[in-house]
TORTOR-765838 format. One record per residue (C-alpha): z, x, y. Coordinates in steps of 0.1 Angstrom, whole numbers, padded with zeros to 4 digits. Layout:
<nodes>
[[Z, X, Y]]
...
</nodes>
This chain:
<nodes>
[[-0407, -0271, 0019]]
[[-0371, -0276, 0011]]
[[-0349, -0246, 0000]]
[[-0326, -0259, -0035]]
[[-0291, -0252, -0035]]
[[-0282, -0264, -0068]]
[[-0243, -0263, -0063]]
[[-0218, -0266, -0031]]
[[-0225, -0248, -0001]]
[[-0188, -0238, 0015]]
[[-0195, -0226, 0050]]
[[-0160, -0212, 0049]]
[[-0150, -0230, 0082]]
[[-0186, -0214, 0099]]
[[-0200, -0234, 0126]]
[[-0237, -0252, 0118]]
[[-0255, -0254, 0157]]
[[-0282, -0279, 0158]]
[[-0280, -0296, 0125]]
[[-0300, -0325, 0122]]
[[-0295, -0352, 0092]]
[[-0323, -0363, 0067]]
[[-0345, -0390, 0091]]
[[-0360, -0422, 0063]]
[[-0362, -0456, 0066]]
[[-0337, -0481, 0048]]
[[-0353, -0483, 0008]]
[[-0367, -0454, 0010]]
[[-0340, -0434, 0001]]
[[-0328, -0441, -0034]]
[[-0299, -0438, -0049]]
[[-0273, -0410, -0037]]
[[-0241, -0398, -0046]]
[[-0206, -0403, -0027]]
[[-0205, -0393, 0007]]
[[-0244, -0390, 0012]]
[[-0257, -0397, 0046]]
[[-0291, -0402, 0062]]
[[-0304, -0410, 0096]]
[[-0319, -0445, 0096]]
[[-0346, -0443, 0120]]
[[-0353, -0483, 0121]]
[[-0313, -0494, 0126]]
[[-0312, -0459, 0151]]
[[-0279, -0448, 0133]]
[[-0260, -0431, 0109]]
[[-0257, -0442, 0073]]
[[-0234, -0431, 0044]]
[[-0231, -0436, 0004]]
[[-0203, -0458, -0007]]
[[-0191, -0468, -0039]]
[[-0186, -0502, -0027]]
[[-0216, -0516, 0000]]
[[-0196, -0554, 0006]]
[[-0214, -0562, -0026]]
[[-0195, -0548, -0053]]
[[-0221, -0527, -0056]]
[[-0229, -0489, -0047]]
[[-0251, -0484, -0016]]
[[-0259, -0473, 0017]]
[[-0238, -0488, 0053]]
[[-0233, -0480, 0085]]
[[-0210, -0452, 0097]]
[[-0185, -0468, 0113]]
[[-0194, -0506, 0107]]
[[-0158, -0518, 0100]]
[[-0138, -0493, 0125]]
[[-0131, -0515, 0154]]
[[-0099, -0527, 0164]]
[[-0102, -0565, 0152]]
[[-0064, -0576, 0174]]
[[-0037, -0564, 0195]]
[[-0008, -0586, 0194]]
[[0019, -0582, 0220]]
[[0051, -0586, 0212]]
[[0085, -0599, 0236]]
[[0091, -0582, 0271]]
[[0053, -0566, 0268]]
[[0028, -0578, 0289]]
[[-0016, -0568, 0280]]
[[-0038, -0569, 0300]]
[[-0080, -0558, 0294]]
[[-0096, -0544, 0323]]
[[-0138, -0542, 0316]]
[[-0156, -0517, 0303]]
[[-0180, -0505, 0283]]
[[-0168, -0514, 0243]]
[[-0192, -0529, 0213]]
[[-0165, -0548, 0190]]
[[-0188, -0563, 0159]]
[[-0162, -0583, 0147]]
[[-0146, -0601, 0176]]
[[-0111, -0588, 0186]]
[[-0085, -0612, 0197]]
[[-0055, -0600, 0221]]
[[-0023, -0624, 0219]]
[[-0003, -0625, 0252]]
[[0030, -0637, 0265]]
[[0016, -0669, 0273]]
[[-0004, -0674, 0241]]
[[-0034, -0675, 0251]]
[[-0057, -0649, 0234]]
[[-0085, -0625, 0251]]
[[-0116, -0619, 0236]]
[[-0125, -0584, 0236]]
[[-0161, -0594, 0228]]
[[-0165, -0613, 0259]]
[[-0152, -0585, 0282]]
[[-0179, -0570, 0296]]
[[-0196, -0552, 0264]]
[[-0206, -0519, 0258]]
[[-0176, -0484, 0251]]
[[-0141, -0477, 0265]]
[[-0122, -0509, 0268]]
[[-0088, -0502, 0283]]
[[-0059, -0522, 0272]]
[[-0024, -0515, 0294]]
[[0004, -0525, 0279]]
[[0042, -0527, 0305]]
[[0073, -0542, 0306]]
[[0082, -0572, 0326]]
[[0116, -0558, 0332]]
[[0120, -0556, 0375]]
[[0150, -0537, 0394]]
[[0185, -0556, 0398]]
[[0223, -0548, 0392]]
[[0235, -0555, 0359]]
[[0261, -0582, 0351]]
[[0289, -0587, 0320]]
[[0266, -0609, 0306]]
[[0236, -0587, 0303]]
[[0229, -0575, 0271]]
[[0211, -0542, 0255]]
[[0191, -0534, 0228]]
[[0207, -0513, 0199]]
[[0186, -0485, 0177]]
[[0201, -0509, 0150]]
[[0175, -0535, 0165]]
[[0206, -0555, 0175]]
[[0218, -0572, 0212]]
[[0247, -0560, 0222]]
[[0268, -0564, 0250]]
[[0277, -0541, 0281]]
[[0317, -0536, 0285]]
[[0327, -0533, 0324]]
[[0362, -0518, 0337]]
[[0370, -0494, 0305]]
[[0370, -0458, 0305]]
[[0334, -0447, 0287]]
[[0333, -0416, 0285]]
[[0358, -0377, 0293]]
[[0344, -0351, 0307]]
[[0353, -0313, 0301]]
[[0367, -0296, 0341]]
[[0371, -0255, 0342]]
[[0386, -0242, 0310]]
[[0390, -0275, 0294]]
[[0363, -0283, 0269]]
[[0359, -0321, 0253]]
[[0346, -0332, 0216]]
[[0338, -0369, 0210]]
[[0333, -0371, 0248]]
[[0324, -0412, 0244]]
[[0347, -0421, 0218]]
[[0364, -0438, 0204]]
[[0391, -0408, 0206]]
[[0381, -0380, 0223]]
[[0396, -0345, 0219]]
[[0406, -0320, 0252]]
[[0409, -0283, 0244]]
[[0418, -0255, 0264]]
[[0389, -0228, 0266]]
[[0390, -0200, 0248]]
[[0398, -0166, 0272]]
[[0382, -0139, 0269]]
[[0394, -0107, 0297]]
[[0380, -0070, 0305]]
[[0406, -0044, 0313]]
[[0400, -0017, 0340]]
[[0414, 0014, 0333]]
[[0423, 0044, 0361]]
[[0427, 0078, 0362]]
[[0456, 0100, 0374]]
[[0467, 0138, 0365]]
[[0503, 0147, 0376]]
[[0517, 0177, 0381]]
[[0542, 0190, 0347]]
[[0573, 0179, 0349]]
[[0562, 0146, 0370]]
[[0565, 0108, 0359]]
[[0538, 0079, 0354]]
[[0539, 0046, 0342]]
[[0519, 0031, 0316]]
[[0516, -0004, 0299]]
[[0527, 0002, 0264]]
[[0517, -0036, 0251]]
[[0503, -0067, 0264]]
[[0511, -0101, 0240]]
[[0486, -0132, 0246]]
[[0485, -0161, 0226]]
[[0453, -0178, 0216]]
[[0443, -0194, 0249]]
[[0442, -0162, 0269]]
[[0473, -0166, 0283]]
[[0498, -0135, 0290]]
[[0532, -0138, 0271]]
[[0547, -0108, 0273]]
[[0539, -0070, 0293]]
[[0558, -0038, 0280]]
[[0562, -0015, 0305]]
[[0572, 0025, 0298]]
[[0579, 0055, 0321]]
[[0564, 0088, 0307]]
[[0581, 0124, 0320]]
[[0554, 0151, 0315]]
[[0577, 0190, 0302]]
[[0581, 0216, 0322]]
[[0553, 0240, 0326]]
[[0557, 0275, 0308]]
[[0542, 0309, 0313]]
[[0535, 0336, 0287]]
[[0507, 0358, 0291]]
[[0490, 0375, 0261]]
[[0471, 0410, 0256]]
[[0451, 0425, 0230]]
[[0458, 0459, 0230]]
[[0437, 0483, 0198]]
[[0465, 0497, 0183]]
[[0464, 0530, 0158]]
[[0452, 0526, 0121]]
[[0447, 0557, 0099]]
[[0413, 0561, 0084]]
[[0381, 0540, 0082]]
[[0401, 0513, 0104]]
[[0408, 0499, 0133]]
[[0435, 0471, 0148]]
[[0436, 0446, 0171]]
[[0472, 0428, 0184]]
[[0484, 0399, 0201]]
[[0510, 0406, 0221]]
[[0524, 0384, 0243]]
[[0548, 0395, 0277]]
[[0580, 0376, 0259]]
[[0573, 0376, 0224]]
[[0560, 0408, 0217]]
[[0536, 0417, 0189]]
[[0527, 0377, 0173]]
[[0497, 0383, 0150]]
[[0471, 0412, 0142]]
[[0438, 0410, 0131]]
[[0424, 0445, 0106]]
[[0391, 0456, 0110]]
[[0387, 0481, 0071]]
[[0350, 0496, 0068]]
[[0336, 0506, 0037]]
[[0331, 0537, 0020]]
[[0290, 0547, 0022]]
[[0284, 0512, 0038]]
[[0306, 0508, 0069]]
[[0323, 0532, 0092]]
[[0346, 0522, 0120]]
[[0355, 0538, 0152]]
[[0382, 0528, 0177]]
[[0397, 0537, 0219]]
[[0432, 0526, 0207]]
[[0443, 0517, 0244]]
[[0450, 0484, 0261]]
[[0415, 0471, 0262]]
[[0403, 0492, 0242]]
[[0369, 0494, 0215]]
[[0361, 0490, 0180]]
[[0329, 0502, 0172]]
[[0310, 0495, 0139]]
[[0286, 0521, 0122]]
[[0262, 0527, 0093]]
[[0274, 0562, 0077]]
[[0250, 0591, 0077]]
[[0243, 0581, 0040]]
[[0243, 0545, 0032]]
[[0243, 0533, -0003]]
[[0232, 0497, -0009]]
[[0248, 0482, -0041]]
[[0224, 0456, -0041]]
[[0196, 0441, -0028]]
[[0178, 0451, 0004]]
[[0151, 0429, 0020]]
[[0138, 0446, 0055]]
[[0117, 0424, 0078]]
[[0097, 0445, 0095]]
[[0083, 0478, 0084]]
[[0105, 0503, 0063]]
[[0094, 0541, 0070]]
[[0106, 0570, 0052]]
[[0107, 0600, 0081]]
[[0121, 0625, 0053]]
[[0095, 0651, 0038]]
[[0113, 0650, 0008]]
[[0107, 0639, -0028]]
[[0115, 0596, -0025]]
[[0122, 0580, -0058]]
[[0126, 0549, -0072]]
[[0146, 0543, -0104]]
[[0133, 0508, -0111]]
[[0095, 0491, -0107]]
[[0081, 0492, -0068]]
[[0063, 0455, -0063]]
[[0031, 0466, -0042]]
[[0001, 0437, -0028]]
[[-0023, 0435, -0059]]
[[-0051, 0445, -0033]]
[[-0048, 0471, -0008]]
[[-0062, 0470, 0024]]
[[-0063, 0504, 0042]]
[[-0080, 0531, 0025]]
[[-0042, 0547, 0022]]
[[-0028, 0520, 0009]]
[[-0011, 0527, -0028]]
[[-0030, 0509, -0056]]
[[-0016, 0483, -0078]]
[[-0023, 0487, -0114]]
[[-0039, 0456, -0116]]
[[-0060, 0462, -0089]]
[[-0074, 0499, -0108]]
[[-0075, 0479, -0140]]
[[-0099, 0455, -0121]]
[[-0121, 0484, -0107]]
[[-0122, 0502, -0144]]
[[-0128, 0473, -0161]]
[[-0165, 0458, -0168]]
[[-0182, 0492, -0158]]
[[-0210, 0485, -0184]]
[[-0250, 0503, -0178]]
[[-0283, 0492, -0183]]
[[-0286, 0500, -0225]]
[[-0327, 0491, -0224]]
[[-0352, 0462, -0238]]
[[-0341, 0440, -0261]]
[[-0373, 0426, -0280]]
[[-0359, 0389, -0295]]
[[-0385, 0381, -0319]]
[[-0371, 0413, -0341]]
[[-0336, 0411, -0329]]
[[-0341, 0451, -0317]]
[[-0318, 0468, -0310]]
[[-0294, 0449, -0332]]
[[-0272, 0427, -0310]]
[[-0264, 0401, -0332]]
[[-0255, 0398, -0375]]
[[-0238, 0422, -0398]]
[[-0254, 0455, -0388]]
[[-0253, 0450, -0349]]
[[-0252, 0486, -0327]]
[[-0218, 0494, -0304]]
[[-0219, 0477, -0271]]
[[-0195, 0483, -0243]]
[[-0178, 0460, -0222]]
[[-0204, 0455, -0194]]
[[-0233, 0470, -0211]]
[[-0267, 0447, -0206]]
[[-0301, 0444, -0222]]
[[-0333, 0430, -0204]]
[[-0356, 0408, -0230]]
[[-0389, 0428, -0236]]
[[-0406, 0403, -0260]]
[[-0397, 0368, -0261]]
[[-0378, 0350, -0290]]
[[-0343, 0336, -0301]]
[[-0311, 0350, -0295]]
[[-0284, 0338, -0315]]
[[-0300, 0297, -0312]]
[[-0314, 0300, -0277]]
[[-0346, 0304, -0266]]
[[-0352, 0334, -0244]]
[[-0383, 0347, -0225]]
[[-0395, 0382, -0203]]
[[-0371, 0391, -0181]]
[[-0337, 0376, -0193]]
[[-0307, 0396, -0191]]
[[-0281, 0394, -0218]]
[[-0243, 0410, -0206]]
[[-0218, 0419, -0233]]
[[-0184, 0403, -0224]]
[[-0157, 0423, -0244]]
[[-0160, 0461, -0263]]
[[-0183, 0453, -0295]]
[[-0178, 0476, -0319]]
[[-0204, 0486, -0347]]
[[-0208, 0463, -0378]]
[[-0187, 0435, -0359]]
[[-0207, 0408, -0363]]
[[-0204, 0394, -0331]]
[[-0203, 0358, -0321]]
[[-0223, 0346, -0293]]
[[-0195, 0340, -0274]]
[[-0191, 0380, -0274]]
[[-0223, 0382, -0251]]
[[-0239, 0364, -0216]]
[[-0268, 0356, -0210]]
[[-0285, 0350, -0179]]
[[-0320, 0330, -0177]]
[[-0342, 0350, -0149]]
[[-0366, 0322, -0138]]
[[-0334, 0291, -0143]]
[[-0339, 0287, -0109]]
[[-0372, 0294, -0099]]
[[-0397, 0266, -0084]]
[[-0421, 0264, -0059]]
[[-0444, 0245, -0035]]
[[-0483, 0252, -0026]]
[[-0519, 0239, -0016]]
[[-0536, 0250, -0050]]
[[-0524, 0256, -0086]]
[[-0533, 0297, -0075]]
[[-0511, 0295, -0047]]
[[-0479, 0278, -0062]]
[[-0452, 0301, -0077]]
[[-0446, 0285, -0110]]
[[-0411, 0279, -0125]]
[[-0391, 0263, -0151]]
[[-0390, 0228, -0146]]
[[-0388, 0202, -0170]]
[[-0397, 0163, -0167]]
[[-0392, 0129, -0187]]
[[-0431, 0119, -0200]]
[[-0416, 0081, -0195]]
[[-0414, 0087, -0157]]
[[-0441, 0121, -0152]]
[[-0475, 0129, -0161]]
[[-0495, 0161, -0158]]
[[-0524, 0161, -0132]]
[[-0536, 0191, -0144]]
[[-0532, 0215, -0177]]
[[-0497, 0224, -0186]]
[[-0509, 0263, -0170]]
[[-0507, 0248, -0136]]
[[-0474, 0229, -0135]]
[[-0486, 0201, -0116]]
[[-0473, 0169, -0122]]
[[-0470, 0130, -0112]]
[[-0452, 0102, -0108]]
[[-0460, 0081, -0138]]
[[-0470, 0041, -0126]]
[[-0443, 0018, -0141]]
[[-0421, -0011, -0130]]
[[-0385, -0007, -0118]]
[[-0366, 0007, -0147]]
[[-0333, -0008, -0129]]
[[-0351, -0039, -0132]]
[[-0354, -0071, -0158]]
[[-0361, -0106, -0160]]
[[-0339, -0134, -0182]]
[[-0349, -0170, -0186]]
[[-0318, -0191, -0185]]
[[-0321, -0200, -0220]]
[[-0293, -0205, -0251]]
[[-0307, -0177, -0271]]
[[-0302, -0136, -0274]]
[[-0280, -0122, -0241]]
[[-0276, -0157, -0230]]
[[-0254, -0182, -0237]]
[[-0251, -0218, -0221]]
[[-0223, -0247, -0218]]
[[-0219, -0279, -0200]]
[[-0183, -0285, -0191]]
[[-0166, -0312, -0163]]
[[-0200, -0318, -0145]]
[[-0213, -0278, -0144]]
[[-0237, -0262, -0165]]
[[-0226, -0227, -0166]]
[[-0253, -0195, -0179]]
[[-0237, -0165, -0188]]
[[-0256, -0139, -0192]]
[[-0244, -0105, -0214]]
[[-0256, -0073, -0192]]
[[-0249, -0047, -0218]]
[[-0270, -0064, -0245]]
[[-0297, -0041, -0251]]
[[-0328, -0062, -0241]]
[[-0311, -0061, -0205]]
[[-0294, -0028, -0199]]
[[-0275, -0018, -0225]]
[[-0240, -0003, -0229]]
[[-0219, 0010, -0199]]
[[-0238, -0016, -0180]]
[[-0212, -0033, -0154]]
[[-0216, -0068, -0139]]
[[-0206, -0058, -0102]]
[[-0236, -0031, -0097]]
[[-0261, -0057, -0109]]
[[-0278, -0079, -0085]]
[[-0297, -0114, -0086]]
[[-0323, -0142, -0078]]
[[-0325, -0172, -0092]]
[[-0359, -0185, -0095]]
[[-0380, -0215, -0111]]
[[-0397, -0208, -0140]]
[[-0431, -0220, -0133]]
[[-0452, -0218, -0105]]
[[-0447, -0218, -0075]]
[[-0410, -0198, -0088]]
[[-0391, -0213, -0058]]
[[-0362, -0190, -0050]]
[[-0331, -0213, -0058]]
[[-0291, -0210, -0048]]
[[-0269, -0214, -0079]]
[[-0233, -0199, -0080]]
[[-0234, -0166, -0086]]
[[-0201, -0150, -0103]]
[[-0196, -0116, -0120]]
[[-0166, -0105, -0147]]
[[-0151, -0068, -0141]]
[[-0170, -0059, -0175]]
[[-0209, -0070, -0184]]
[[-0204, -0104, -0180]]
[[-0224, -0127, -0152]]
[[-0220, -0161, -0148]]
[[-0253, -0187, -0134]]
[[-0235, -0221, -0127]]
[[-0258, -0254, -0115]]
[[-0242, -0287, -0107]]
[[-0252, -0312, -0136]]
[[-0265, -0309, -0167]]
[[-0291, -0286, -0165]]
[[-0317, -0281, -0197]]
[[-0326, -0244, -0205]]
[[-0362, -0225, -0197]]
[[-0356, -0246, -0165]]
[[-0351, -0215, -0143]]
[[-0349, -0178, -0147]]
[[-0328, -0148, -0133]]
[[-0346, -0113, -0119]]
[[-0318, -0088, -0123]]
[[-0318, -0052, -0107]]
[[-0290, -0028, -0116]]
[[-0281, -0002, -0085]]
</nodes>
């Protein structure tokens, strides 16, 4: 059974191995469209849908009936010749030669692959005055003997319009690398140096300045840097040179509580540079490594010391968030709360004092505040709640005991029951709601729907420039309702009677709800259907 594809099939430039066309009989075919092709197993070839058959008329021919070459005409100074071979012409091809005869291309040999050679009849000789040549202009001309046709460019000289009528010589254009050298006299010695070179455009050198450069005389004056004497928390250092004497000093002042100097006032002599015995620190001191106070004595601190909010060692100093932390929260079991009579008063107008911390364990089941709680729950108070307060239930958590409880077993006796609760649209209970066991209900895919291709509720359906086009509204509420997106929605296109052949239409989905079904021709409705499945 054939498989329908009810639009175009593009292969996107895919290979098909082993295709093999429809095989019938001429008649038995019927009307096609443009381009339509068939194997005709009684004329053993290949047949093709034209608009016009040789009739006027629409209809079936031969692939490749009327592609022969029908003649070759050669034209002057081309000689043709057809060797034999193996060609089918249908329509016999006549070849006009030189000597107008004609060969009939039917009549040579038969069958594929008929070579033609075309050549000139032009043969070696010397050319004369009177010889003539072919222009591009598709004129004869004749070839001039004795004149100059064409200058040629030697070394540096370049040529433009080298044939004519005037051509132009030029100088090249010079380009040079220099070489330079090195040299170091002694002071007081001469060298020689170029000072300018002048070229003109051409390269060429017209003019070379040449100067003589005397290097001074050496001199010699040697320099010390004796400390010399300062008075007080300073020290000097001077440049003194053997002719000159004293030429510039440099002051080394220490500061009071931050800086003390010391100096060996000699000829290479020392300046050393001290922290006092007590240093003050006008402003901001950040140590990298580990500050440690050796002195027994009472340390204080005018401003805030910054400490890690957590300590580490068990002599670490606390920070006050961290104590607040420990402090804070340090509530105690306060009893049973029993829910049905709201006892002891947690919540309305005449609730007891709770402490920050404090918690109650449900006794007897019942409602706190508007939830349900059972046995065992624990209910925290999150803040200080004083007496009277009316507290909200914000004010209070509470913890559900069995919230995550669930388990697994052979037998109803043997399963640890927890608090579990199921949809009755996908579940059922196996056994009474005592035991917890329950079970898959049996229902169809509830991603799942079926839509004949219809004009009517989600679907809608136009005929425009040769395509029927079915769009389909996802989030209408006989498919799948709102928030339901095109692109996570799947689907088959199927007939709509037996034996619901799986058909290819073009599929296309919108970026919203929207999915397009889109057949080639005009195609009625309840035709075919779509089965959707939403993932």
């Amino acid at each position: 059974m054939a498989i329908n594809f009810l639009n175009t099939v593009d292969l996107n430039s895919i290979q098909i191995e082993n295709i093999v066309p429809e095989n019938a009989t001429s008649g038995t075919i019927g009307a096609g469209v443009l381009g339509q092709m068939y194997f005709d197993t009684v004329q053993d070839t290949m047949m093709q849908f034209v608009a016009n058959d040789g009739t006027g008329n629409a209809g079936y021919i031969e692939i490749g009936a009327t592609s022969a070459v029908e003649s070759i005409i050669a034209g002057a100074g081309i000689g043709v010749s057809a060797a034999t071979g193996n060609v089918t012409v249908r329509n016999t091809g006549l070849i006009s030669v030189l000597d107008g005869t004609f060969i009939d291309l039917a009549k040579q040999g038969g069958g594929d692959n008929t070579q033609l050679t075309a050549d000139l009849s032009a043969v070696d000789g010397t050319s004369t005055a009177a010889d003539r040549f072919l222009t591009k202009a598709n004129k004869w001309a004749t070839i001039p003997f004795g004149d100059i046709t064409e200058v040629q460019g030697g070394t540096y000289i370049n040529v433009t319009n080298q044939t004519g009528p005037v051509p132009i010589v030029n100088h090249d254009l010079t380009t040079r690398t220099d070489t330079a050298s090195a040299v170091s006299p002694a002071s007081g010695a001469t060298f020689t140096t170029i000072d300018s070179v002048t070229t003109n455009t051409t390269g060429h050198v017209t003019a070379l300045n040449v100067k003589t450069v005397t290097l001074p005389p050496e001199t010699d004056e040697k320099y010390t840097l004796p400390v010399t004497t300062l008075a007080g928390n300073q020290a000097r250092i001077s440049l003194t040179g053997s002719t000159d004497g004293v030429v510039s000093t440099v002051d080394f002042i220490g500061t009071a509580g931050r800086i003390q100097i010391t100096k060996q006032v000699q000829l290479n002599g020392s300046v050393t540079f001290n922290l006092p015995d007590d240093v003050i620190i006008i402003n901001n001191l950040q140590i990298g490594g580990e500050l440690t106070a050796q002195g027994t004595g009472q340390h204080s601190f005018a401003g805030q010391v910054t400490i890690p909010l957590v300590p580490t060692a068990a002599s670490d100093a606390a920070s006050k968030q961290y104590v607040l932390d420990q402090v804070s929260g340090n509530g105690s079991f306060q009893g049973g709360y029993n829910a049905a009579t709201n006892s002891p008063a947690l919540s309305g107008a005449s609730n007891v004092v709770i402490g920050n911390g404090d918690f109650y364990v449900v006794t007897v089941k019942g409602t706190f505040f508007t939830l349900a709680v059972e046995v065992g729950d624990f209910i925290f108070a999150n803040t200080d709640i004083a007496a009277g307060a009316n507290p909200p239930v914000t004010d209070y958590t509470v913890v559900i005991a069995d919230a995550n409880l669930g388990g697994v077993g052979a037998t109803s006796a043997l399963t640890e029951k927890g608090v579990v609760g199921f949809d009755s649209d996908y579940f059922i209970e196996v056994d009474n709601p005592n035991t917890g066991f329950i079970s898959l209900a049996p229902q169809k895919n509830p991603y799942g729907a079926k839509q004949v291709l219809n004009n009517t509720g989600a679907v809608t359906r136009t005929f425009l420039n040769g395509l029927t086009t079915f769009e389909i509204d996802l989030a209408n509420a006989s498919l799948f309702g709102t928030n339901a997106l095109a692109e996570n929605v799947t689907a088959e296109v199927t007939q709509n009677v037996s034996p619901y052949q799986t058909v290819y239409a073009d599929v296309t989905r919108s970026g919203s709800a929207e999915m397009s079904i889109i057949f080639s021709g005009n195609i009625a409705v309840d035709i075919y259907r779509v089965l959707l499945t939403h993932v």
